[in-house]
N, CA, C and O atoms as a GROMACS GRO file, in nm:
protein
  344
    1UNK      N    1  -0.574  -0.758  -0.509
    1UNK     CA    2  -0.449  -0.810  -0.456
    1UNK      C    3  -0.469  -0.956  -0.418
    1UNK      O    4  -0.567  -0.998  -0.356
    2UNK      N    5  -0.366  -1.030  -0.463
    2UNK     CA    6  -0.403  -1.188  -0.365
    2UNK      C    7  -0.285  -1.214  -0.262
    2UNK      O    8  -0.185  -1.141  -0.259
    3UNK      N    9  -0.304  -1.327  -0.176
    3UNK     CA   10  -0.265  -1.324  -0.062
    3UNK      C   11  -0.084  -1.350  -0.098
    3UNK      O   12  -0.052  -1.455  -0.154
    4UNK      N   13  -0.030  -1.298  -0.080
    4UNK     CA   14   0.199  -1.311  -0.062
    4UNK      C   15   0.203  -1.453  -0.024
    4UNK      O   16   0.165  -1.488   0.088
    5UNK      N   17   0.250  -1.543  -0.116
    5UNK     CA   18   0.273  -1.654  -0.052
    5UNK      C   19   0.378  -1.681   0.082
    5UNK      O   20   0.473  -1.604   0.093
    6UNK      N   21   0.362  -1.775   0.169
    6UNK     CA   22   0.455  -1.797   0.289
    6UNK      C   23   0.447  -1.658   0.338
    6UNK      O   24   0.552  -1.594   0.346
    7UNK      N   25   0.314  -1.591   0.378
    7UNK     CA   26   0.295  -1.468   0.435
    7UNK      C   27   0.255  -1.534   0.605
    7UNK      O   28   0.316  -1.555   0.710
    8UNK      N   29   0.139  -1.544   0.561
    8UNK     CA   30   0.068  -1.599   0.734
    8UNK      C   31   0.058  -1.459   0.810
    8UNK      O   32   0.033  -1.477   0.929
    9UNK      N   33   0.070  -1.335   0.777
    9UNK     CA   34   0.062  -1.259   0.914
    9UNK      C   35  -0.089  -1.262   0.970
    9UNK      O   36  -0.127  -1.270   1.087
   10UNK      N   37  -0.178  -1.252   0.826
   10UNK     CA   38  -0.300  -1.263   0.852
   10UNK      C   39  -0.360  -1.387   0.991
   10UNK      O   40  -0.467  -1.378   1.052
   11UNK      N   41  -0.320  -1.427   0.998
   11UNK     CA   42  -0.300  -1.613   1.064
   11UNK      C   43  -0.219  -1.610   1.223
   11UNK      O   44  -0.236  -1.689   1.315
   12UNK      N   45  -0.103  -1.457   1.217
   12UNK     CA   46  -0.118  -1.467   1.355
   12UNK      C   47  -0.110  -1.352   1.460
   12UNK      O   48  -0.109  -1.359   1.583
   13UNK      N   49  -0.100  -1.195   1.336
   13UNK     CA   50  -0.104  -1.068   1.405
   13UNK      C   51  -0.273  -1.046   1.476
   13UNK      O   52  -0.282  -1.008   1.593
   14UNK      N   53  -0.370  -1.068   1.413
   14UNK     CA   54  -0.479  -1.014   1.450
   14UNK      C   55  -0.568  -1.135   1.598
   14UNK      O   56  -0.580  -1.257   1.606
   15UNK      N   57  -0.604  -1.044   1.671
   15UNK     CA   58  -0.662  -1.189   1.750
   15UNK      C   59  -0.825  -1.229   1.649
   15UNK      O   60  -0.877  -1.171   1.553
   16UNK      N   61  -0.865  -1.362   1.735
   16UNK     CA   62  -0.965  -1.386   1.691
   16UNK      C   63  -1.090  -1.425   1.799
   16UNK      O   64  -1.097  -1.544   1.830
   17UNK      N   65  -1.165  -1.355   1.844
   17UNK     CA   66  -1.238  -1.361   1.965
   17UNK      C   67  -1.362  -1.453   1.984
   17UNK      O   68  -1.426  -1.451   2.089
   18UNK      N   69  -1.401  -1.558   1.851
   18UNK     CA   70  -1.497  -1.641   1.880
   18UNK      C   71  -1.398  -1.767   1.856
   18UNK      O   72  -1.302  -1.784   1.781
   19UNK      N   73  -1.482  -1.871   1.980
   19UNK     CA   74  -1.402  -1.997   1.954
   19UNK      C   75  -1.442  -2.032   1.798
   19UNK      O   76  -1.535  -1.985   1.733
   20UNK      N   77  -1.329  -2.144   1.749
   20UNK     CA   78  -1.349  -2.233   1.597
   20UNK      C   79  -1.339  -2.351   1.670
   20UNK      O   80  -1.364  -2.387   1.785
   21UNK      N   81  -1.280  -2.421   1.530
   21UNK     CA   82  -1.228  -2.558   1.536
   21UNK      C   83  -1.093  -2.545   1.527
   21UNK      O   84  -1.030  -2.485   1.441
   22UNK      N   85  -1.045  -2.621   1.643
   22UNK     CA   86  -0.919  -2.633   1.682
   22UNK      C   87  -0.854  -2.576   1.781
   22UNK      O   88  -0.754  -2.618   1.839
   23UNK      N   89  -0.930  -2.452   1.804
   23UNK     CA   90  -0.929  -2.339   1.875
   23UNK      C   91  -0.994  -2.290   1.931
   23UNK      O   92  -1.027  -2.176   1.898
   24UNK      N   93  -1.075  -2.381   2.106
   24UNK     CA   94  -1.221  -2.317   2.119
   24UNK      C   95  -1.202  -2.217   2.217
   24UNK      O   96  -1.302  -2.209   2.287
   25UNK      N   97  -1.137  -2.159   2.240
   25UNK     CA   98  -1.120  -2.044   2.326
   25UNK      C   99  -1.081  -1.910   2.194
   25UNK      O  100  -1.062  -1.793   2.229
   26UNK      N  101  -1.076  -1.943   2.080
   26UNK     CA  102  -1.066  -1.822   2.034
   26UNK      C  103  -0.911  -1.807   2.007
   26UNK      O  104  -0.833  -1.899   2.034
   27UNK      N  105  -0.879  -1.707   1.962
   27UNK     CA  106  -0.694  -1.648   1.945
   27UNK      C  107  -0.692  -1.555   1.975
   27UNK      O  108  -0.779  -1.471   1.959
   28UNK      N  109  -0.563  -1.541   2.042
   28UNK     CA  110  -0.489  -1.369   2.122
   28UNK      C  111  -0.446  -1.342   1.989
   28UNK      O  112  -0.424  -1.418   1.894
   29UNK      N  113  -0.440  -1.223   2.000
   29UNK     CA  114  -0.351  -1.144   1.899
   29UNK      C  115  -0.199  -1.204   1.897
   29UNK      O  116  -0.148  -1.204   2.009
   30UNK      N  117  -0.136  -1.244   1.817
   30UNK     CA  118   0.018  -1.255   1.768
   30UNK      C  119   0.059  -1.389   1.841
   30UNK      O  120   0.170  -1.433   1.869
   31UNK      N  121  -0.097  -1.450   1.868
   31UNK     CA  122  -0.099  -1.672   1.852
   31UNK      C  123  -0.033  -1.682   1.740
   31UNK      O  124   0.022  -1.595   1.672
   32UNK      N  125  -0.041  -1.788   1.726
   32UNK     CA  126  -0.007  -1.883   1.565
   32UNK      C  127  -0.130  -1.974   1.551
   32UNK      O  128  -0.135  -2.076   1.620
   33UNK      N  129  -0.221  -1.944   1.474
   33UNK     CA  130  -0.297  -2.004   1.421
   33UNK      C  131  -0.259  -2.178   1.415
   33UNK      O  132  -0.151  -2.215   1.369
   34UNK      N  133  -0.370  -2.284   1.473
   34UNK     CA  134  -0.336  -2.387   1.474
   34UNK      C  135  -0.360  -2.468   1.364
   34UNK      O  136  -0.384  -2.589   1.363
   35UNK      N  137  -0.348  -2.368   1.248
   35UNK     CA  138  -0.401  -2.459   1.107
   35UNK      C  139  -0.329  -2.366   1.028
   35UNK      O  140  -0.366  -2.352   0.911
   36UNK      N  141  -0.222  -2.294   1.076
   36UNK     CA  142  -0.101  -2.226   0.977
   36UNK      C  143   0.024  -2.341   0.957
   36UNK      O  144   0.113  -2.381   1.032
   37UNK      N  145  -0.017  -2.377   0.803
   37UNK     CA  146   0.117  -2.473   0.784
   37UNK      C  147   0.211  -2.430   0.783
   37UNK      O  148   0.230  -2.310   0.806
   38UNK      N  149   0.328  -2.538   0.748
   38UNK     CA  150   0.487  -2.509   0.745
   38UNK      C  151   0.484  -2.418   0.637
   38UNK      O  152   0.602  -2.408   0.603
   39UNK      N  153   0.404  -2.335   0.554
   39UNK     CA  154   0.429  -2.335   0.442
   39UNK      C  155   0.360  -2.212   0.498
   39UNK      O  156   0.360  -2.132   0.405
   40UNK      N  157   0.304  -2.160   0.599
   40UNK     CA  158   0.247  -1.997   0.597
   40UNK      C  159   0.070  -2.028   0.532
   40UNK      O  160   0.017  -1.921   0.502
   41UNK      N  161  -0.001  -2.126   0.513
   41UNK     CA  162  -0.103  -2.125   0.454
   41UNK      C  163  -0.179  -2.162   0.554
   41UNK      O  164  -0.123  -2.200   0.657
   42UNK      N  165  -0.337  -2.160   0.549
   42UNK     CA  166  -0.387  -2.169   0.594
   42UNK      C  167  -0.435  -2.330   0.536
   42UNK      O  168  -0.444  -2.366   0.418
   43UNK      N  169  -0.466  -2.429   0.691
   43UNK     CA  170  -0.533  -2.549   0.584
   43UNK      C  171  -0.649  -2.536   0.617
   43UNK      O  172  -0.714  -2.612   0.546
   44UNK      N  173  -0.705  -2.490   0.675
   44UNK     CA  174  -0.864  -2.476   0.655
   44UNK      C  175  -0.921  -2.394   0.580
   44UNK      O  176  -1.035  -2.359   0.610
   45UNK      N  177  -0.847  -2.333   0.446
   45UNK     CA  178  -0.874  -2.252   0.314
   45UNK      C  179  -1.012  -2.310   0.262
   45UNK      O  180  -1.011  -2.431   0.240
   46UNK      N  181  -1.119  -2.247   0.241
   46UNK     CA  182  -1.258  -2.356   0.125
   46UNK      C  183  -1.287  -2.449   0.305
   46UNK      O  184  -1.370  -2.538   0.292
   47UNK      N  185  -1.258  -2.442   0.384
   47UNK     CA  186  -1.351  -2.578   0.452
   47UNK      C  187  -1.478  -2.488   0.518
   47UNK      O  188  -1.503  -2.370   0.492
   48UNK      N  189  -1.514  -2.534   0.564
   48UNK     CA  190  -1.629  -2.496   0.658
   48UNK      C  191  -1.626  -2.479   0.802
   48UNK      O  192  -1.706  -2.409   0.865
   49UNK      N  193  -1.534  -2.544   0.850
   49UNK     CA  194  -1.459  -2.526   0.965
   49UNK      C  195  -1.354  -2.344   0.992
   49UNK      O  196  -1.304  -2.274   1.079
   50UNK      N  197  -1.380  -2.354   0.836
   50UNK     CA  198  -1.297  -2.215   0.932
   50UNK      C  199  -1.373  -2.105   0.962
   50UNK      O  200  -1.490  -2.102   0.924
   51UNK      N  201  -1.308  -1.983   1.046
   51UNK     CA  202  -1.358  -1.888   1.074
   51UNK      C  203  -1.428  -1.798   1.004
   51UNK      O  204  -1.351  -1.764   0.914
   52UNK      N  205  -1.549  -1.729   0.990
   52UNK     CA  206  -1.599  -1.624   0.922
   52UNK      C  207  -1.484  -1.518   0.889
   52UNK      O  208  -1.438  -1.481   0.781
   53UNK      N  209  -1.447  -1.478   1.045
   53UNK     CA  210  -1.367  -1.317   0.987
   53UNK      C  211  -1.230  -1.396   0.892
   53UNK      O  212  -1.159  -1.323   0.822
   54UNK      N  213  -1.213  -1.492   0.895
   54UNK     CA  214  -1.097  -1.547   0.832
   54UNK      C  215  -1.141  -1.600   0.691
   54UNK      O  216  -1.055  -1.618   0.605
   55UNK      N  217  -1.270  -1.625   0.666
   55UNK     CA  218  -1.342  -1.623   0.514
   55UNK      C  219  -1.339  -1.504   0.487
   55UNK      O  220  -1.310  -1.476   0.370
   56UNK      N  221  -1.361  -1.408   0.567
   56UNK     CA  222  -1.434  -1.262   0.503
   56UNK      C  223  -1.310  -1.208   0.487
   56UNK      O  224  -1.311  -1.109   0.415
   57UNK      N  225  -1.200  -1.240   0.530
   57UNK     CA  226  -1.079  -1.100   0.513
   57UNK      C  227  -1.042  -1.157   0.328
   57UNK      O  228  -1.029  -1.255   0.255
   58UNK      N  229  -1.040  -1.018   0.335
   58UNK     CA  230  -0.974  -1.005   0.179
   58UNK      C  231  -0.847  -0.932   0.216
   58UNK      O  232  -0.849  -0.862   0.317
   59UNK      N  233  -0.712  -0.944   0.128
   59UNK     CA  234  -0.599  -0.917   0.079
   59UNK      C  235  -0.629  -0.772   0.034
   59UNK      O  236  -0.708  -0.744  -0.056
   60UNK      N  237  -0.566  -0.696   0.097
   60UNK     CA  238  -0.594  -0.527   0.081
   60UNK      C  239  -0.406  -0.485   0.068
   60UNK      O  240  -0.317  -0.534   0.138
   61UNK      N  241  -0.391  -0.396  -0.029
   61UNK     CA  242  -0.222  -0.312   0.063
   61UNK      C  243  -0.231  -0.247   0.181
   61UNK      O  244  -0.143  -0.254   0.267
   62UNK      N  245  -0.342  -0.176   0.192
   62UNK     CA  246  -0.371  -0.122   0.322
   62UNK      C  247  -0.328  -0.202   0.416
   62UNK      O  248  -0.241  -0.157   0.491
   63UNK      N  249  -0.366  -0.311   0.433
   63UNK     CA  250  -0.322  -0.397   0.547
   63UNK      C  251  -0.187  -0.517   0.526
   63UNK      O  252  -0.100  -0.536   0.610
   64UNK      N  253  -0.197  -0.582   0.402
   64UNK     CA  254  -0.061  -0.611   0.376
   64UNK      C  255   0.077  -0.563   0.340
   64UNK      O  256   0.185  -0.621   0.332
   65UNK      N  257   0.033  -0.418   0.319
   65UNK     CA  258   0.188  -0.364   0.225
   65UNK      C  259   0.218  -0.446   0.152
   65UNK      O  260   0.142  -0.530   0.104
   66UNK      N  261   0.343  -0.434   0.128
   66UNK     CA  262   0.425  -0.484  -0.008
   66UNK      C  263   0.530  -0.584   0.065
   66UNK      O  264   0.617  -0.646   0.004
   67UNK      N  265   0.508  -0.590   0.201
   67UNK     CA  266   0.588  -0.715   0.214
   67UNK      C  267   0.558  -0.782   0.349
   67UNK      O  268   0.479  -0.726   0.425
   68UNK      N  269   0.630  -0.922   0.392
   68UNK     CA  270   0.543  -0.953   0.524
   68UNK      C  271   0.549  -0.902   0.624
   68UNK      O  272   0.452  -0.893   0.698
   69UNK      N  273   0.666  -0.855   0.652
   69UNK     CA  274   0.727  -0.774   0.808
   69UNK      C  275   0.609  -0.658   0.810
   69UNK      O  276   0.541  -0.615   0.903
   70UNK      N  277   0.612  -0.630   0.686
   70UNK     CA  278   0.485  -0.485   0.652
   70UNK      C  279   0.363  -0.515   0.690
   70UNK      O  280   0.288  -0.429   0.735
   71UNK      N  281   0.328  -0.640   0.676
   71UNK     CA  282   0.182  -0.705   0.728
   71UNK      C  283   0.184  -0.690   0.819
   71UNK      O  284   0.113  -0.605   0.873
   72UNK      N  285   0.277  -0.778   0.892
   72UNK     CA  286   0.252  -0.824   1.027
   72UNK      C  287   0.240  -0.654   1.141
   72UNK      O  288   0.200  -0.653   1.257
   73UNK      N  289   0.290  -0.527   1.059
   73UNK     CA  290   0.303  -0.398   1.103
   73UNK      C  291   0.188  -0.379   1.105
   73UNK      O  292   0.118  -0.357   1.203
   74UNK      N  293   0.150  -0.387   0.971
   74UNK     CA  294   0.005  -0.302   0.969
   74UNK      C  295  -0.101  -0.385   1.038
   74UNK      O  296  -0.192  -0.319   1.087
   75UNK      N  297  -0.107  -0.500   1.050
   75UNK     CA  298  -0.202  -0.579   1.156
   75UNK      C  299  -0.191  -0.578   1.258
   75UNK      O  300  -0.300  -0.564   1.314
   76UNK      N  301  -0.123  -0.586   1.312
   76UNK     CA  302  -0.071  -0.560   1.448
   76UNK      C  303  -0.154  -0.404   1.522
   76UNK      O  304  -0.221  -0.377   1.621
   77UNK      N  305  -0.090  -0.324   1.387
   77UNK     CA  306  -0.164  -0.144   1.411
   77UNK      C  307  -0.305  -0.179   1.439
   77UNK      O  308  -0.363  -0.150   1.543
   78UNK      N  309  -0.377  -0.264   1.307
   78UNK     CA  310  -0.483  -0.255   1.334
   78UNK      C  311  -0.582  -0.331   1.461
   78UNK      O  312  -0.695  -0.301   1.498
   79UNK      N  313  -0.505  -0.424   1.502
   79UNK     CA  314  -0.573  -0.502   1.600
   79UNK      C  315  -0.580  -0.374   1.735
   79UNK      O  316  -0.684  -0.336   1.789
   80UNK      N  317  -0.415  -0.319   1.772
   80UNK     CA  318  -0.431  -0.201   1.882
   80UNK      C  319  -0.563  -0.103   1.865
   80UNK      O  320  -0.646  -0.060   1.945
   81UNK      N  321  -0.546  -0.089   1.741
   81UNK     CA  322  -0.664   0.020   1.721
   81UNK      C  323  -0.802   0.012   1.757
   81UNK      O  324  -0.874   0.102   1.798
   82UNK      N  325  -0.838  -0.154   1.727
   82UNK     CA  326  -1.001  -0.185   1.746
   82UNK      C  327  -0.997  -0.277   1.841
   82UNK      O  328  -1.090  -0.357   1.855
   83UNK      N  329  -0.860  -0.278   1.939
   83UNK     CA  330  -0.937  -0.367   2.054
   83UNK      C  331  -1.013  -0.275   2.122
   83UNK      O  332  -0.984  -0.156   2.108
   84UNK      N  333  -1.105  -0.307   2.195
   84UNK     CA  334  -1.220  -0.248   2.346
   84UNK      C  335  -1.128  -0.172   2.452
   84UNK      O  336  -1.029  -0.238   2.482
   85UNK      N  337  -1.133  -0.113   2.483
   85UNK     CA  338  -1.046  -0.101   2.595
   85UNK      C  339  -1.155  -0.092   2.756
   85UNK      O  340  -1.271  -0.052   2.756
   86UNK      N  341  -1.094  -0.131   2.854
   86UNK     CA  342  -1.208  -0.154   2.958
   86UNK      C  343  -1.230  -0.018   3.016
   86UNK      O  344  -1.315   0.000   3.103
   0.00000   0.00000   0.00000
């Protein structure tokens, strides 16, 4: 599967718990990524600056469905699922 263009859910349903660049405290779940363009893309795509789990995610249906509202569902599910709870 490749990524739905002008998707972005990836970018702002899931949190992200190690600081980056741009972002040194990390991301809450359902932020907006501070390198999600007008356009839903990521610009730190290929840099080195970006995040591992954000290199490593691959484009699955499992997690995107077939459309964005569907993403942003199924990420969302999945972030509840694997946060820690205290």
């Amino acid at each position: 599967m490749r990524c739905r263009e002008r998707c972005g859910a990836c970018c702002v349903a899931p949190s992200i718990s190690q600081p980056f660049w741009g972002m040194p405290q990390g991301k809450a779940a359902g932020v907006v990524c501070v390198h999600l363009t007008s356009e839903a893309a990521c610009a730190l795509f290929n840099d080195p600056r970006r995040p591992a789990v954000c290199a490593n995610f691959q484009p699955d249906v499992m997690v995107c469905g077939e459309t964005r509202e569907e993403a942003f569902y199924l990420l969302q599910a999945l972030e509840l699922r694997t946060t820690p709870t205290c």
